[in-house]
C-alpha positions as protocol buffer text, in pm:
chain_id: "A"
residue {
  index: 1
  type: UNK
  ca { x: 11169 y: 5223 z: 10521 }
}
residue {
  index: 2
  type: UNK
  ca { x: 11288 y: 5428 z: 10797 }
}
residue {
  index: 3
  type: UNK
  ca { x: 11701 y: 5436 z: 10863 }
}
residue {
  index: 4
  type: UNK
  ca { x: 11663 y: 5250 z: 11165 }
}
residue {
  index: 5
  type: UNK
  ca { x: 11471 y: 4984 z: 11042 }
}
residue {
  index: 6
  type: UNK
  ca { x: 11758 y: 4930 z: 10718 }
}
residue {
  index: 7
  type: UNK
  ca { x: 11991 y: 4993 z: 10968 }
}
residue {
  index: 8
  type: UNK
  ca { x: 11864 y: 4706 z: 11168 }
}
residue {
  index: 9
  type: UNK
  ca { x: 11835 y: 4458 z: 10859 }
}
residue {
  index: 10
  type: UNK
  ca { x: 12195 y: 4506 z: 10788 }
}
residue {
  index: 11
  type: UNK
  ca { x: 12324 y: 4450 z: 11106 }
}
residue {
  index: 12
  type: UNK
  ca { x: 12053 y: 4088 z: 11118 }
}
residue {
  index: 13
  type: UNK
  ca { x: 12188 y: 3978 z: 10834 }
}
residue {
  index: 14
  type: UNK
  ca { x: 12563 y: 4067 z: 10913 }
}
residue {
  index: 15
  type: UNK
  ca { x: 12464 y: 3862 z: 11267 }
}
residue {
  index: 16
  type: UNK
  ca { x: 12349 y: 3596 z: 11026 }
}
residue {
  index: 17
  type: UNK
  ca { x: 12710 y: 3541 z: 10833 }
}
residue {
  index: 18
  type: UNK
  ca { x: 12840 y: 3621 z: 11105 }
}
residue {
  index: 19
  type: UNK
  ca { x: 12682 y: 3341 z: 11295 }
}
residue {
  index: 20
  type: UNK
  ca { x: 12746 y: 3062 z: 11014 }
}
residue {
  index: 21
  type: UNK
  ca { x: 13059 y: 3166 z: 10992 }
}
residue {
  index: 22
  type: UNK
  ca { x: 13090 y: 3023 z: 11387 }
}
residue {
  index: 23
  type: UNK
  ca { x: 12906 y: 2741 z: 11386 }
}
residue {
  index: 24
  type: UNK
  ca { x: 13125 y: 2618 z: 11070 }
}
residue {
  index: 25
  type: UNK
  ca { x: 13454 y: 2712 z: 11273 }
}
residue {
  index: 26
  type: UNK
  ca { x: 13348 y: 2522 z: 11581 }
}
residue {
  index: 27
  type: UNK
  ca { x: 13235 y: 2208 z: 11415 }
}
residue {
  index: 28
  type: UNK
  ca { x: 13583 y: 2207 z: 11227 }
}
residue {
  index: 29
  type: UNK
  ca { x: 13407 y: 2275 z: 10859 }
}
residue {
  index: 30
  type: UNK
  ca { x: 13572 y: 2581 z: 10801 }
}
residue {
  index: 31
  type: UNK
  ca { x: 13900 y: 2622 z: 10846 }
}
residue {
  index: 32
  type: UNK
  ca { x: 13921 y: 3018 z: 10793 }
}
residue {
  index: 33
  type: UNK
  ca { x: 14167 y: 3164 z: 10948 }
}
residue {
  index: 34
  type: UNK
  ca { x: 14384 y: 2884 z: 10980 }
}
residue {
  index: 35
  type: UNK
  ca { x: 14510 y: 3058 z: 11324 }
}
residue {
  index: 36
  type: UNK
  ca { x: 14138 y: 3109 z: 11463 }
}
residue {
  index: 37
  type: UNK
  ca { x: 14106 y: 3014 z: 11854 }
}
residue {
  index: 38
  type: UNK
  ca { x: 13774 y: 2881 z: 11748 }
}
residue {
  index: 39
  type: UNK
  ca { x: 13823 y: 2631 z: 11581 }
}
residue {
  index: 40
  type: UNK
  ca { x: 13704 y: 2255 z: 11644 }
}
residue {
  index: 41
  type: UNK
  ca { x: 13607 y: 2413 z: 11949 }
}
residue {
  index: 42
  type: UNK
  ca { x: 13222 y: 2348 z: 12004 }
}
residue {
  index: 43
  type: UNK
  ca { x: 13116 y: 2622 z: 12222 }
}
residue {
  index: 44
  type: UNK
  ca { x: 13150 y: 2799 z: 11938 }
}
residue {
  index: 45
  type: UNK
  ca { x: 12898 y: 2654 z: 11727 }
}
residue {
  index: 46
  type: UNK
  ca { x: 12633 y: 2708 z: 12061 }
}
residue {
  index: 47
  type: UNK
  ca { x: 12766 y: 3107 z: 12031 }
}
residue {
  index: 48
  type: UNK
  ca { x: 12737 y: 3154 z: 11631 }
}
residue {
  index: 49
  type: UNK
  ca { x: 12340 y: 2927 z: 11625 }
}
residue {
  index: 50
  type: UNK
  ca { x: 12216 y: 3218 z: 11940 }
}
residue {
  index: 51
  type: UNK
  ca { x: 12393 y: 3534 z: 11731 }
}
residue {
  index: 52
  type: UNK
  ca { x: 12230 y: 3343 z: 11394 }
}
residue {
  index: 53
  type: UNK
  ca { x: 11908 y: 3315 z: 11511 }
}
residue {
  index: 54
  type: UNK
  ca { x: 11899 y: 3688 z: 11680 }
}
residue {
  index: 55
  type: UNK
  ca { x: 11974 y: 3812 z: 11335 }
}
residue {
  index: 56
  type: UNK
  ca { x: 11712 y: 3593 z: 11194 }
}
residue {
  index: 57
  type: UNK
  ca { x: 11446 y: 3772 z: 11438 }
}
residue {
  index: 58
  type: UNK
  ca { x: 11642 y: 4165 z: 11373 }
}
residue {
  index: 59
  type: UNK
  ca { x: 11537 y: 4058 z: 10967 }
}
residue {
  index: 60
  type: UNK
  ca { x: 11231 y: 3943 z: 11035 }
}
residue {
  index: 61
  type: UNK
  ca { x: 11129 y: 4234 z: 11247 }
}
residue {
  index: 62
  type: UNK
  ca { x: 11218 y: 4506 z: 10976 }
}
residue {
  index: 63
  type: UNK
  ca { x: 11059 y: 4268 z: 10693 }
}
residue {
  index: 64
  type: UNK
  ca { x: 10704 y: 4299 z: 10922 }
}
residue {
  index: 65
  type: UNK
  ca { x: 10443 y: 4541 z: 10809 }
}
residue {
  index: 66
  type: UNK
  ca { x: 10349 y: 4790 z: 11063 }
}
């Protein structure tokens, strides 16, 4: 697999946590840091289910065969 391909699936699937990570802050789930701004707010869960989803394509792309 090329480097920018593998470079590409880590940074999907870091956009992926990432973007969980969001969408459980602004629907008050996760409470992680307890000082986060985003928290309960839901704008946040809109922000983290776009960056989630644009990770999901970035993995898909690099699993693809050319």
């Amino acid at each position: 697999m090329p480097i920018v391909k593998t470079i590409a699936l880590v940074v999907g699937a870091l956009m992926i946590l990432m973007g969980l990570l969001w969408i459980g802050q602004g629907l008050n789930i996760i409470k992680w840091p307890e000082t986060s701004f985003m928290i309960g707010k839901p704008q946040w869960s809109l922000n983290g289910t776009i960056l989630a989803i644009v990770g999901a394509v970035l993995v898909w792309w690099t699993r693809r065969r050319a």
